[in-house]
C-alpha positions as CSV (number, residue, x, y, z in Angstrom):
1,X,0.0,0.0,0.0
2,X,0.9,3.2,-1.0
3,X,1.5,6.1,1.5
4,X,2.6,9.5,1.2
5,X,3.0,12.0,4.1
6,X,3.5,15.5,3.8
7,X,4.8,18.1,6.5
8,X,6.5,21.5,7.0
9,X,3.6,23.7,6.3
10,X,2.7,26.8,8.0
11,X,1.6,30.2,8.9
12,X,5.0,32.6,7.4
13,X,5.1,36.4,6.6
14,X,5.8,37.4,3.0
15,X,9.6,36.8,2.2
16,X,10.0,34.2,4.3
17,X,10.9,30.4,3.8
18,X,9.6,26.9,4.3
19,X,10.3,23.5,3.4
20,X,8.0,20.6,2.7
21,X,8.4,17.3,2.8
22,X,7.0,14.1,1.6
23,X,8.1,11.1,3.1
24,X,7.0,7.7,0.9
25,X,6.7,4.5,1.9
26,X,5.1,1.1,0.1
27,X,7.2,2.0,-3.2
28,X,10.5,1.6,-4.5
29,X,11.4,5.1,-4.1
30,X,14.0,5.8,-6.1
31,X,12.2,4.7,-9.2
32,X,9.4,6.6,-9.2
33,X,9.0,10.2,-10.5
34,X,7.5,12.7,-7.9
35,X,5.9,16.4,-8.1
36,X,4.4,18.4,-5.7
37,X,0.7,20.0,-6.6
38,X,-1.4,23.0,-5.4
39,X,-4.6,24.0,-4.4
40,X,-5.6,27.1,-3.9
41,X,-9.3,27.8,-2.8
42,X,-11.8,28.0,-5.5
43,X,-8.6,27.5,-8.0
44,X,-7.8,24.3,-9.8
45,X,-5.0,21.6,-8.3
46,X,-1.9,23.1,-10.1
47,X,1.4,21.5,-10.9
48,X,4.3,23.4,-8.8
49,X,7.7,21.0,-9.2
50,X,8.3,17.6,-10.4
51,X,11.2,16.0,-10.2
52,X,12.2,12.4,-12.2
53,X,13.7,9.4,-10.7
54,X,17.0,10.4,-12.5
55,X,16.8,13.7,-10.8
56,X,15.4,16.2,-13.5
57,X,13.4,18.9,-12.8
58,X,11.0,21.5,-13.6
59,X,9.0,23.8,-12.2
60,X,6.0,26.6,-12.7
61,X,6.6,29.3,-14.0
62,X,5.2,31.4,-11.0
63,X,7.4,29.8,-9.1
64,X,11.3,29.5,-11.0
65,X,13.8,30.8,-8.7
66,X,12.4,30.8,-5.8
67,X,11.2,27.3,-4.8
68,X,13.6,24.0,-5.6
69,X,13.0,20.4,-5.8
70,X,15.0,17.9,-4.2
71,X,14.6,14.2,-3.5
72,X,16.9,12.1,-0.7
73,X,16.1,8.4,-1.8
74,X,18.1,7.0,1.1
75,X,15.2,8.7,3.1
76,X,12.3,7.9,0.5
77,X,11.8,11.7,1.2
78,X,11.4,14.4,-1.4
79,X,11.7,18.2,-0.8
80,X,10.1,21.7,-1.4
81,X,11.8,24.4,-0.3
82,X,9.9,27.2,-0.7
83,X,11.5,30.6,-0.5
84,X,10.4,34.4,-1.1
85,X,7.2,33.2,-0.6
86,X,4.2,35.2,-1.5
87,X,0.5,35.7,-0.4
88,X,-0.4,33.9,-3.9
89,X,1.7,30.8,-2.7
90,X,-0.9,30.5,-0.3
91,X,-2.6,26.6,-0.7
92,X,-2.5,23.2,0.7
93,X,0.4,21.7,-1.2
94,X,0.0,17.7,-2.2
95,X,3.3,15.4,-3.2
96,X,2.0,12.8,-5.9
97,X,4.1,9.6,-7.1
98,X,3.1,8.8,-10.5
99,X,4.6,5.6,-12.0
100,X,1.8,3.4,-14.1
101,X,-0.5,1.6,-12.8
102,X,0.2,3.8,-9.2
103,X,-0.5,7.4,-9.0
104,X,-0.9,8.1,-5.4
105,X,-1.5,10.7,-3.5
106,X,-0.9,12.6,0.3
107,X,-3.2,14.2,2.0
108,X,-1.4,17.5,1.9
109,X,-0.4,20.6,4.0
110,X,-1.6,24.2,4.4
111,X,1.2,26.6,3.6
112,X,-0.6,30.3,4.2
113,X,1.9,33.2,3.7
114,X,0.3,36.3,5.4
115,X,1.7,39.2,7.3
């Protein structure tokens, strides 16, 4: 079975810096591609970052530069850190591991950025 577990969200002022994490576990980590969504009230789940299992990346345009993808597969743990965070980063933030047949899902993390 599956699980995903997110954690490092929070309450931060404008400018300031988290970092997310995803911890996996039922897999074999290190094969699978992971991304980390948003979901903004009343918006559409968006992609943020993805990351493959060779260690590509890429990101949304809104937010190049500022937040980074990074996977630790001795940990089965991927990363978002997030910095110069904005009020319109505000969202619960979802990792995903999508590898045919499995594309699973955590139940995500409230990251409100608010001064």
């Amino acid at each position: 079975q599956v699980q995903l577990v997110e954690s490092g969200g929070g309450l931060v002022q404008p400018g300031g810096s988290l970092r997310l994490s995803c911890a996996a576990s039922g897999i074999i980590f290190s094969i699978y591609p992971m991304g980390w969504y948003r979901q903004a009230p009343g918006k559409q789940r968006e992609l943020v970052a993805h990351i493959t299992s060779g260690g590509s990346t890429n990101y949304a345009d809104s937010v190049k530069g500022r937040f980074t993808i990074f996977r630790d597969n001795a940990k089965n743990t991927v990363y978002l850190q997030m910095n110069s965070l904005k009020p319109e980063d505000t969202a619960v933030y979802y990792c995903n591991a999508r590898r045919s047949p499995i594309d699973s899902w955590g139940q995500g993390t409230q990251v409100t950025v608010s001064s």
